[in-house]
N, C-alpha and C positions, 0 to 999 in steps of 0.2 A: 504494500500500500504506500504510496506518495504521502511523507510527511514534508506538510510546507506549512508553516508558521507565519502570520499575518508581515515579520519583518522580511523573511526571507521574501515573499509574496511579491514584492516591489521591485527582488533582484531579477527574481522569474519573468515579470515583464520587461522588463531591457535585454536579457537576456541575449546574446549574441549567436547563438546556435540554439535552436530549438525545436524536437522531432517528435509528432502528433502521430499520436498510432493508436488505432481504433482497433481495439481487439476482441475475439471469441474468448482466450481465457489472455491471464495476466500470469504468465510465466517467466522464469530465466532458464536461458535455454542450456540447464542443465542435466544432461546423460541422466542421473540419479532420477531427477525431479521430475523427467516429459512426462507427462499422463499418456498410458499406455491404448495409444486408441489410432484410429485411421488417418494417413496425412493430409494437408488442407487439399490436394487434388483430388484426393476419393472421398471427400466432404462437402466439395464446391455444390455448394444451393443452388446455382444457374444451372452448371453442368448435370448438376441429377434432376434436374427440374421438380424443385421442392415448390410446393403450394402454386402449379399451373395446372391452366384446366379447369374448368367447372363441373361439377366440384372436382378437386385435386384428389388422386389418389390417395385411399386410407393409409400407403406407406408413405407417403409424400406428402402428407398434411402436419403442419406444427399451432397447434392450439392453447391456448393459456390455461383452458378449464382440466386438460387432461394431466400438465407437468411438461408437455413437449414442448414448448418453447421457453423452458427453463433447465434442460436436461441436452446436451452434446448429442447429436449434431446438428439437433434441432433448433440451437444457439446461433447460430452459421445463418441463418436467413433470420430469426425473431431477432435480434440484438439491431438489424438495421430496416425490422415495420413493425417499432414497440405500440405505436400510435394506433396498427391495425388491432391489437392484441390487447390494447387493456386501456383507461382513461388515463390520458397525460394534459398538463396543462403547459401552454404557451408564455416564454418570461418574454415579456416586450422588450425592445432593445435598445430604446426612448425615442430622441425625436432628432437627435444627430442624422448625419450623414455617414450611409455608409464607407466606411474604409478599404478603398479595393486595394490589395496587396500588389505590388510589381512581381516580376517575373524575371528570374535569370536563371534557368531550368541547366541541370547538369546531370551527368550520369555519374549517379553512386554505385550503380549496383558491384562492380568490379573494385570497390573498399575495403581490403583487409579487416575480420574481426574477428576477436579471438573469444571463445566463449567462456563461463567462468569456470568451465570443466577441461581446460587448453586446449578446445577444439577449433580448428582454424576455418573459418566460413567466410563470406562476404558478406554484405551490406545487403545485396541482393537476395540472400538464402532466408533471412529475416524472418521475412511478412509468412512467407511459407511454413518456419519452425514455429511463428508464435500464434498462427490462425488469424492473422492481422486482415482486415476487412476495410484497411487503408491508411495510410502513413503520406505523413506531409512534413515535410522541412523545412525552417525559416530560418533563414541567415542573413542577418543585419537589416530587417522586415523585408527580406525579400523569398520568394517562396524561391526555390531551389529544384524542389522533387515533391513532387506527386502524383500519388498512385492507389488505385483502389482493387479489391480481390473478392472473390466472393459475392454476396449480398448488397458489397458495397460501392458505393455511390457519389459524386462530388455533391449532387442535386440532391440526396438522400440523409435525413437524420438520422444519425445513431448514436442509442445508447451511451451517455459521456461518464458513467461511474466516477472513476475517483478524478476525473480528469474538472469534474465539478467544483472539487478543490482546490485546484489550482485556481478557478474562477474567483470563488469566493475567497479567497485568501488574498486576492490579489484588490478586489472589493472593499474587504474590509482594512486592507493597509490605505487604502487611500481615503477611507470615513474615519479610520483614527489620523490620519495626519489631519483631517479637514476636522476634527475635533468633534464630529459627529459619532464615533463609536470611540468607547472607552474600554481600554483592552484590561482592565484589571477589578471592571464589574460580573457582577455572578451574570451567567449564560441569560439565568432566569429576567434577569431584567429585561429582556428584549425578546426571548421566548420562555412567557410565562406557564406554557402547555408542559415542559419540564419538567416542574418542581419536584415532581416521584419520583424521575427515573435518576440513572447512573448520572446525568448529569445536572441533577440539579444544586449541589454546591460547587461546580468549576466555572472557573471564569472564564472568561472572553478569549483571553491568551492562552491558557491553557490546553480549551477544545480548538483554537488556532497551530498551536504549537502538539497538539496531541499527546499531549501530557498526564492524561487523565487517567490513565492503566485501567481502562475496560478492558476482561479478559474479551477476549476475541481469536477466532482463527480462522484463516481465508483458504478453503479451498474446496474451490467449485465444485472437484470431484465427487466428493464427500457428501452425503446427504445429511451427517448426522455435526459437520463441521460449525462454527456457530456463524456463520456466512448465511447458511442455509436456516437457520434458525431466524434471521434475522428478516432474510426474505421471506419465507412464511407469514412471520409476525406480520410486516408493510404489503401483505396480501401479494407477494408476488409473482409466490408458489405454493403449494401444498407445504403446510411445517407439520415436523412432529408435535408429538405433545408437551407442552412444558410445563413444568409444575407451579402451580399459582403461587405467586408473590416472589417469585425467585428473579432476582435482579439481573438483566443479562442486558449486552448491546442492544437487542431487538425491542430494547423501550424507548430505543430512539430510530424512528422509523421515517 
């Protein structure tokens, strides 16, 4: 998980090199770690023509009320038509002018990278090892490389998970410099829905900086991980059963 803290937030937007990767799972691409499943070409949504046709094949259909489009590989096409699959709301983006980015496109793929299991790969073998359903590059605001796989789409919304964080962290460094957020009041002052769960004594800074030590553990695979617990709870899968009053992430949904 991306930890970025309201101060760090500030450096993340100047930032000089910056690589936007939409992904199926959030992996490091290491030998030990890979989830043991089929590679992103006998996965491709387009190429097995998942949910075409009317109605789509019982094996080619990914549904929110079944668990399919919370469960691999049926991830591969829901992660980039969450909108078809369950109610989302739209955050406006005010009343500015859009910012079109320049363009000085280059080829990365032939970029030495070594992986953190000293497996030597390319830039290019990437999107393929991590299920990546599109990667963008920004170097000095200028887009560099982009590319989309799968599901994915330039025109298409997908799922932003933790990349959300980067958002608001970047939000909120700039309402505390403008003196409008206060990084050292309790959470609750501003989301008072709170005050029960795991976060209702931490402050501002704290669930910026991720300080908080909610146990938590991520990983998709797992049904029983508290990822999954989590999603359950925020209705976004089937969850198991949890035991009433027991304090977990998934009270904050």
């Amino acid at each position: 998980m991306t930890r970025l803290s309201a101060r760090r937030a500030s450096m993340f937007a100047g930032a000089s090199l910056f690589a936007l990767a939409l992904t199926t799972f959030a992996h490091d691409v290491r030998a030990e770690d890979a989830p043991k499943l089929p590679g992103a070409a006998q996965t491709d949504p387009v190429a097995n023509s998942v949910m075409q046709g009317f109605p789509p094949p019982a094996d080619k259909t990914v549904r929110f009320n079944d668990g399919s489009s919370g469960k691999f590989p049926g991830t591969r096409w829901a992660f980039s038509h969450i909108r078809e699959l369950g109610p989302t709301a739209n955050v406006w983006r005010g009343e500015g002018p859009v910012a079109q980015l320049p363009r000085a496109e280059r080829d990365l793929d032939k970029i030495p990278v070594t992986t953190l299991d000293g497996k030597q790969i390319t830039f290019g073998d990437m999107p393929a090892l991590t299920y990546a359903d599109g990667l963008l590059v920004l170097h000095k605001g200028k887009i560099i490389y982009e590319k989309y796989f799968g599901a994915g789409d330039a025109y298409r919304p997908h799922i932003a998970f933790s990349v959300t964080k980067s958002f608001v962290g970047t939000l909120a460094a700039t309402l505390a410099a403008q003196g409008k957020l206060d990084p050292e009041a309790l959470v609750v002052k501003y989301v008072p829905e709170l005050k029960d769960s795991a976060y209702g004594d931490a402050t501002v800074r704290q669930v910026m900086d991720m300080t908080i030590g909610v146990k938590y553990s991520e990983n998709y695979t797992d049904p029983k991980a508290r990822c999954s617990t989590m999603r359950g709870r925020a209705a976004w899968c089937r969850s198991r059963r949890i035991t009433p009053g027991r304090r977990r992430s998934s009270n904050f949904s």
